[in-house]
Structures are given as structure tokens and as C-alpha cells.
BALO-656130 format. One record per residue (C-alpha): residue number from 1; chain; x negated, y negated, z negated. Coordinates in steps of 0.2 Angstrom, whole numbers, plus 5000, padded with zeros to 4 digits. Layout:
! residues N
@resi NUM	chain A	x X	y Y	z Z
...
//
This chain:
! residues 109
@resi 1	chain A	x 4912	y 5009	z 5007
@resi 2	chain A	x 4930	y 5009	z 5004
@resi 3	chain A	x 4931	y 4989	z 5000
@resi 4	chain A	x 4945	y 4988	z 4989
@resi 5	chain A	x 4945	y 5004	z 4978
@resi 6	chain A	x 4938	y 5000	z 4964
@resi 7	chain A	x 4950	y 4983	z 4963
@resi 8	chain A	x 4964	y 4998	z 4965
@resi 9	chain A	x 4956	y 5009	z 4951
@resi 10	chain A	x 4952	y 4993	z 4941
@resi 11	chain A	x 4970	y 4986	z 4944
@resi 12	chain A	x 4979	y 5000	z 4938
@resi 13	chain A	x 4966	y 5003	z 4921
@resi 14	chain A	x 4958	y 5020	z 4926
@resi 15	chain A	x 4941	y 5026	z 4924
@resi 16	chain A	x 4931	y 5037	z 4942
@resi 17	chain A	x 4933	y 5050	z 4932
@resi 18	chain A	x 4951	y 5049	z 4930
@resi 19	chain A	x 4955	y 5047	z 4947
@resi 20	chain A	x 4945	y 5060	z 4951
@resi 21	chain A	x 4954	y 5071	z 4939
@resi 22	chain A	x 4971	y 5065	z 4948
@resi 23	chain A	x 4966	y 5067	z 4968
@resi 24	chain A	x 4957	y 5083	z 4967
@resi 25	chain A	x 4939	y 5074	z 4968
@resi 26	chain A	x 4921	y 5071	z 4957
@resi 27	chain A	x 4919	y 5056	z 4950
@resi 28	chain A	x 4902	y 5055	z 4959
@resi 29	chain A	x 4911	y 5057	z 4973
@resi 30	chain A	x 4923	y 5041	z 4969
@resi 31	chain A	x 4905	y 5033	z 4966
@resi 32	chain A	x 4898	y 5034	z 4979
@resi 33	chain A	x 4915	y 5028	z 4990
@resi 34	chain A	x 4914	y 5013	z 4977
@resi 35	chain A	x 4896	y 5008	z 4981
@resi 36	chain A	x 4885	y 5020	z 4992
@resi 37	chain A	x 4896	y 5015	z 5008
@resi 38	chain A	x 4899	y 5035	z 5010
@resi 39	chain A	x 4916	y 5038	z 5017
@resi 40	chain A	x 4928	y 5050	z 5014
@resi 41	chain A	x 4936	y 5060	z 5027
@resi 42	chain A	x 4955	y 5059	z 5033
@resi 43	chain A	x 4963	y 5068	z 5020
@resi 44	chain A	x 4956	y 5060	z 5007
@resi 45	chain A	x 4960	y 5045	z 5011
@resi 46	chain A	x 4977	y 5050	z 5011
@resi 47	chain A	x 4976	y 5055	z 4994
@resi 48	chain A	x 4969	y 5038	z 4988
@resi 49	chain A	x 4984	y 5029	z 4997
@resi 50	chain A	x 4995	y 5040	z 4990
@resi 51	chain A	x 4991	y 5038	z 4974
@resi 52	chain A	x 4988	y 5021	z 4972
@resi 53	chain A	x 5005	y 5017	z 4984
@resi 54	chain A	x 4995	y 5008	z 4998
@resi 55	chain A	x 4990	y 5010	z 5015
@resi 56	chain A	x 4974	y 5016	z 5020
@resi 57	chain A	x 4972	y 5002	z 5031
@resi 58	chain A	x 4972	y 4992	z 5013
@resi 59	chain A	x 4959	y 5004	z 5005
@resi 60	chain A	x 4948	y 5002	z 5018
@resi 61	chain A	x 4949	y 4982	z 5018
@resi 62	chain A	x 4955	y 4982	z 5036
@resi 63	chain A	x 4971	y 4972	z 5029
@resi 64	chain A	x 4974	y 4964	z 5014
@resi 65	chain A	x 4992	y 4968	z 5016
@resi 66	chain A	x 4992	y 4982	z 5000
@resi 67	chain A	x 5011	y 4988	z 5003
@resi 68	chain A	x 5015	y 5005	z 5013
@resi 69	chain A	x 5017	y 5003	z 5030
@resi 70	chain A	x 5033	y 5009	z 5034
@resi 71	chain A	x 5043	y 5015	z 5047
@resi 72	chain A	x 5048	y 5005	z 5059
@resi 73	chain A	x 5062	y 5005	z 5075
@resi 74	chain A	x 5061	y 4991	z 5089
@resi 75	chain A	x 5071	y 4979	z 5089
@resi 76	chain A	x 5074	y 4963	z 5098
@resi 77	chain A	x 5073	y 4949	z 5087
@resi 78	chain A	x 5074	y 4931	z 5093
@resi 79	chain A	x 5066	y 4918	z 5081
@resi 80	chain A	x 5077	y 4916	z 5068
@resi 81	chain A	x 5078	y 4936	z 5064
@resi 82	chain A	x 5060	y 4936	z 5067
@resi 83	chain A	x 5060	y 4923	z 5054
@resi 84	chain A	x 5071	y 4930	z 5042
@resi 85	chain A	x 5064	y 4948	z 5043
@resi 86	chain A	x 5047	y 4941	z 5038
@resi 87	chain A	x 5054	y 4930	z 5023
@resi 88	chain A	x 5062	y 4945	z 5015
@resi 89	chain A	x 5046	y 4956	z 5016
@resi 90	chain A	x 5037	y 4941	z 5006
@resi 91	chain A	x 5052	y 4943	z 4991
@resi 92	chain A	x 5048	y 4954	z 4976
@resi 93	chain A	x 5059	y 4973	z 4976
@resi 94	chain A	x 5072	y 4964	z 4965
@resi 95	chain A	x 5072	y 4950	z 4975
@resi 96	chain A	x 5076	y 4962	z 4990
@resi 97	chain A	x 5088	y 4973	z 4979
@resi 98	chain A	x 5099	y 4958	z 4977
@resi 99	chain A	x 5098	y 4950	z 4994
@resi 100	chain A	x 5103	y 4968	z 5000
@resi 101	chain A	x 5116	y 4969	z 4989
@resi 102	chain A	x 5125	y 4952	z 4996
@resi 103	chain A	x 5123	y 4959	z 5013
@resi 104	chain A	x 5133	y 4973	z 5009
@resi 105	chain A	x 5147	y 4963	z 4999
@resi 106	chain A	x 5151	y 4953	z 5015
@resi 107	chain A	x 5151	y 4969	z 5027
@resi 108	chain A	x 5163	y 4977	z 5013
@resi 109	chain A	x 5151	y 4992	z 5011
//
């Protein structure tokens, strides 16, 4: 059972059908992910997460983090980075937007 689908499809207002329609599925298909605890295979998930801009980790309920999981490079962070890097992933996007652009204003880029 895909644990946190039908909060997705309920979220954004659309019926199984509907998101059937859009990710190339039958709505008894999307039942029975909702309910029967019949999984999809690999692809499809990928479809879900694309659609509903998430992470199949989220879908699945293996995170409750429901944003993308990015790409990453390493880094060496000591604590205060560490610190400040996960404060600005809790902002909202505008949030981010404007905390960016005052990083750029005092690097004069």
C-alpha cells in the first residue's frame, strides 16, 4: 500500500480517476495502490512522484519529508554550516528566494 497517496491525491483535490487519466494508469489500478496494499513497479512510482512533486520515498511513507530529494555534492560542513544549511531547508521557497538574494548582494553578484 502506497501510505501517503491518497493524502497526495486528496491534497491536491483529484478524484482516482483523474489521476489515472494524468499518469497513464486505471483508476482501479490507483485503488488498489490506495487500499489493497498492491504495489506498483518502479516506473510508476516515478510517475506518482513526478506528478505530485515528491519523492518516492514520501509516497511510500518511508519519510515524511514530502519535498524532492535533490542533488547533493559533499561538503565539509562544521556545526554552524551544518546548522545554517538545515535552517534554510525548514524556510518556505520565498523565504529561500530572499535569503539568497542577500547572499548574492554581499558577494556583489
Amino acid at each position: 500500500m502506497l501510505r501517503n497517496l491518497r493524502l497526495l491525491r486528496d491534497e491536491k483535490g483529484i478524484s482516482q480517476q483523474a489521476l489515472a487519466d494524468a499518469i497513464g494508469l486505471s483508476q482501479p489500478s490507483v485503488n488498489k495502490y490506495e487500499n489493497h496494499n498492491i504495489e506498483p513497479d518502479i516506473e510508476t512510482l516515478r510517475r506518482l512522484a513526478d506528478y505530485f512533486d515528491t519523492s518516492v520515498d514520501f509516497i511510500i511513507g518511508h519519510t515524511d519529508v514530502r519535498r524532492k530529494i535533490e542533488e547533493t555534492s559533499p561538503h565539509d560542513l562544521n556545526e554552524a554550516e551544518a546548522a545554517l544549511i538545515g535552517d534554510f531547508r525548514a524556510l518556505s521557497p520565498a523565504q529561500k528566494s530572499c535569503i539568497l538574494t542577500t547572499v548574492r548582494t554581499f558577494l556583489n553578484k
